[in-house]
C-alpha positions in Angstrom: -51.4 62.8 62.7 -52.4 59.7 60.6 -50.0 57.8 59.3 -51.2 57.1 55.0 -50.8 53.5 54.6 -48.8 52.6 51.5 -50.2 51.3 48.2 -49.9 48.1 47.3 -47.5 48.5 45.1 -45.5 50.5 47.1 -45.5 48.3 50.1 -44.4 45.7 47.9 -41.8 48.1 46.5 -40.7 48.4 50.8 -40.9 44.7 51.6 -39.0 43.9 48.4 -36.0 46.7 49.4 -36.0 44.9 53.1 -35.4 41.8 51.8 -32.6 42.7 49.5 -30.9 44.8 52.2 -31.1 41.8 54.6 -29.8 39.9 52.2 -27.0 42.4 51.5 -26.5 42.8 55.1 -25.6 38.9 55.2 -23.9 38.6 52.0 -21.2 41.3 52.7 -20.9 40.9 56.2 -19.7 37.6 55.1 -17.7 38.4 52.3 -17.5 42.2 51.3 -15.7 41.1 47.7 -19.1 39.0 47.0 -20.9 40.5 43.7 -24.0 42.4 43.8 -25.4 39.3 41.7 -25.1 37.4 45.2 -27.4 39.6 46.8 -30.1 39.1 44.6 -29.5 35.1 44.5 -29.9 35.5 48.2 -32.7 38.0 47.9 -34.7 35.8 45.4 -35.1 38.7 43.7 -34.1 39.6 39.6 -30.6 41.4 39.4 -32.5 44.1 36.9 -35.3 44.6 39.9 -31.7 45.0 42.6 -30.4 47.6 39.9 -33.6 49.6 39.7 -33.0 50.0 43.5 -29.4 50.1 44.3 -27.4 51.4 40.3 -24.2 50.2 41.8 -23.0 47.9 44.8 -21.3 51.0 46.1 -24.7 52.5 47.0 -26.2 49.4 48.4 -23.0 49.2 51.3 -23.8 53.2 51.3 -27.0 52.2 52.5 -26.2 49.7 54.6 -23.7 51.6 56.6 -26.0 54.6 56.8 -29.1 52.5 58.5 -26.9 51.3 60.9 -25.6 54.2 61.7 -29.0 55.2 62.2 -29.6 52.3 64.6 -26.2 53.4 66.7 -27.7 57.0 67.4 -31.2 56.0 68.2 -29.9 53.8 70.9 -27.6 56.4 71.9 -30.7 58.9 71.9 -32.5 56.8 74.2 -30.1 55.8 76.7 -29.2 59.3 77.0 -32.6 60.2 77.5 -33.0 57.2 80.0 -30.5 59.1 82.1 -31.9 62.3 81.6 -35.1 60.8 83.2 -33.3 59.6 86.4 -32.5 56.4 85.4 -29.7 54.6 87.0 -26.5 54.9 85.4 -25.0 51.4 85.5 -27.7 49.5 84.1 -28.7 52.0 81.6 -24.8 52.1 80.4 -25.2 48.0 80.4 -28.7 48.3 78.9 -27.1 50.9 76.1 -24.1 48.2 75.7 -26.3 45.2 75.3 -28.6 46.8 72.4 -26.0 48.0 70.5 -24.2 44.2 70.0 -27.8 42.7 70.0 -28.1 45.5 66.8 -24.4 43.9 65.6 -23.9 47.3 63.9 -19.9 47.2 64.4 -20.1 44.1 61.8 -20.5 46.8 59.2 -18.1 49.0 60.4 -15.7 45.4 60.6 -16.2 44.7 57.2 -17.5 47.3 54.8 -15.0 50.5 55.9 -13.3 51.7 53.2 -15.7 50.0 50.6 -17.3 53.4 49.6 -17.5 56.9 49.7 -19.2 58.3 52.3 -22.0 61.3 52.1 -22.7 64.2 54.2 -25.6 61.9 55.7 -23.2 59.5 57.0 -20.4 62.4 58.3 -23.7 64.0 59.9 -24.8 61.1 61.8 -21.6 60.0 62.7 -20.8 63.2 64.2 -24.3 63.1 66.4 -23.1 59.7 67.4 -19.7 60.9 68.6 -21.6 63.7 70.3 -24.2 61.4 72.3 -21.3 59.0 73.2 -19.4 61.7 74.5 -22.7 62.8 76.6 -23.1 59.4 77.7 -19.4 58.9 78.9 -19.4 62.0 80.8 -22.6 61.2 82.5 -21.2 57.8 83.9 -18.4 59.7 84.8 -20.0 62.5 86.7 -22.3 59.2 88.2 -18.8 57.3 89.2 -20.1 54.7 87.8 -17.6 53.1 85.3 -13.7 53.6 85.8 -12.1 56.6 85.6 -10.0 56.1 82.4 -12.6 54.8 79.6 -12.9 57.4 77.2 -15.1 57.9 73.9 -12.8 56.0 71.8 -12.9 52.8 73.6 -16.4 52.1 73.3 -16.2 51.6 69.2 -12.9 49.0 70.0 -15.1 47.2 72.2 -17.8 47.0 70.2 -15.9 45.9 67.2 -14.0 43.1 69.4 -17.6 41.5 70.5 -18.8 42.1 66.7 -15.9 39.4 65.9 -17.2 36.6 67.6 -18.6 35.0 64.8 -18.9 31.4 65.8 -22.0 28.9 65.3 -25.9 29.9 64.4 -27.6 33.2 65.2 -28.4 32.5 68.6 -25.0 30.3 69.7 -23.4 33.3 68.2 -25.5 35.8 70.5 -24.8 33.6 73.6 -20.9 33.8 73.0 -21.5 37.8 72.6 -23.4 38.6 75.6 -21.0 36.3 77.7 -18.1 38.1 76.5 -19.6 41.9 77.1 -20.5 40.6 80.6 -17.2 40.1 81.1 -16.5 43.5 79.6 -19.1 45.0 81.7 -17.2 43.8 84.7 -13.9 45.7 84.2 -15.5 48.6 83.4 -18.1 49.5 85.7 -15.3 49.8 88.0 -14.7 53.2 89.6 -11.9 52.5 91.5 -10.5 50.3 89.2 -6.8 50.4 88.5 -5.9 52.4 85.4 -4.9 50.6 81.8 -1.9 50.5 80.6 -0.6 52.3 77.5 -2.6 55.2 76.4 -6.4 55.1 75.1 -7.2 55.8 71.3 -8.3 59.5 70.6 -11.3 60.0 69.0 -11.3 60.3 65.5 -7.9 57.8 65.2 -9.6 55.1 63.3 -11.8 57.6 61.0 -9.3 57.2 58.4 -10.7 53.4 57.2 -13.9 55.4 56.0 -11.8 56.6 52.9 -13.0 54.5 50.0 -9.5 52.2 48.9 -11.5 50.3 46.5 
């Protein structure tokens, strides 16, 4: 199939929506209470021309949320696929681990839960999520190649604790990250590691921050 390229007004119609989500992305990532009239200072765009896009800032976070949710399960896809293919467990687990904090999609989750109302697109690709994680885990498992006791639920926590380092410029910041998940990367590729105390989260324990509270 050929891919139709876009007119020109409609390709400035895309590059003028990636700039305002980027934008958005930085603005409420740094402070979700900023107004929608911050993203478009940021964007350099008009507010009316952010409005015609995103009605409400509600919708812009929707969208926000929902493309990184996207990200999450296509990494998931592929590093499932990767061990489908024969690919060595470990480093496709590490590979998998590395792409999602390079991504920094838990930084939306950090900030923006509970900021809107999610759709059946989100609930759907969140469930695919959970399912590839839970295909992922149980292949390492089968493999013996990460301790015995992670579970499903821990890889969001760890995630979200890496997503927190927030110090310096972007690549200070992404030096800080992939120091820290190397040491994460250590305890848990493990197999005969020693087992954790107190008992692991269940899946589906923090899905309650999702309900819109503002």
């Amino acid at each position: 199939m050929t891919t139709v390229p876009l007119s020109g007004r409609r390709a400035q119609a895309a590059r003028n929506d990636a700039v305002i989500l980027d934008a958005a992305r930085d603005v409420f990532v740094a402070d979700p209470s900023a107004p929608i009239a911050a993203v478009a200072q940021k964007a350099g765009v008009g507010i009316s021309a952010l409005y015609r896009r995103y009605p409400s800032k509600e919708e812009l976070l929707a969208k926000l949320c929902l493309d990184g949710l996207l990200i999450y399960v296509g990494i998931a896809e592929e590093a499932n696929a990767a061990l489908d293919a024969g690919g060595d467990p470990a480093e496709t687990f590490a590979t998998f681990m590395r792409r999602i904090v390079d991504a920094d999609t838990h930084s939306l989750t950090q900030k923006l839960a509970g900021m809107f109302q999610p759709t059946e697109e989100h609930r759907t690709n969140a469930i695919r999520a959970g399912e590839l994680n839970q295909h992922l885990v149980e292949r390492l498992h089968e493999a013996q190649a990460v301790r015995p006791d992670l579970v499903v639920a821990d890889l969001g926590q760890i995630f979200e604790m890496i997503a927190a380092i927030r110090f310096g410029d972007d690549e200070r910041r992404g030096q800080l990250r992939h120091r820290y998940l190397a040491l994460v990367l250590a305890g848990l590729l493990q197999p005969g590691a020693e087992a954790l105390p107190g008992p692991p989260p269940y899946v589906g324990e923090f899905a309650g921050r999702w309900d819109k509270t503002t």
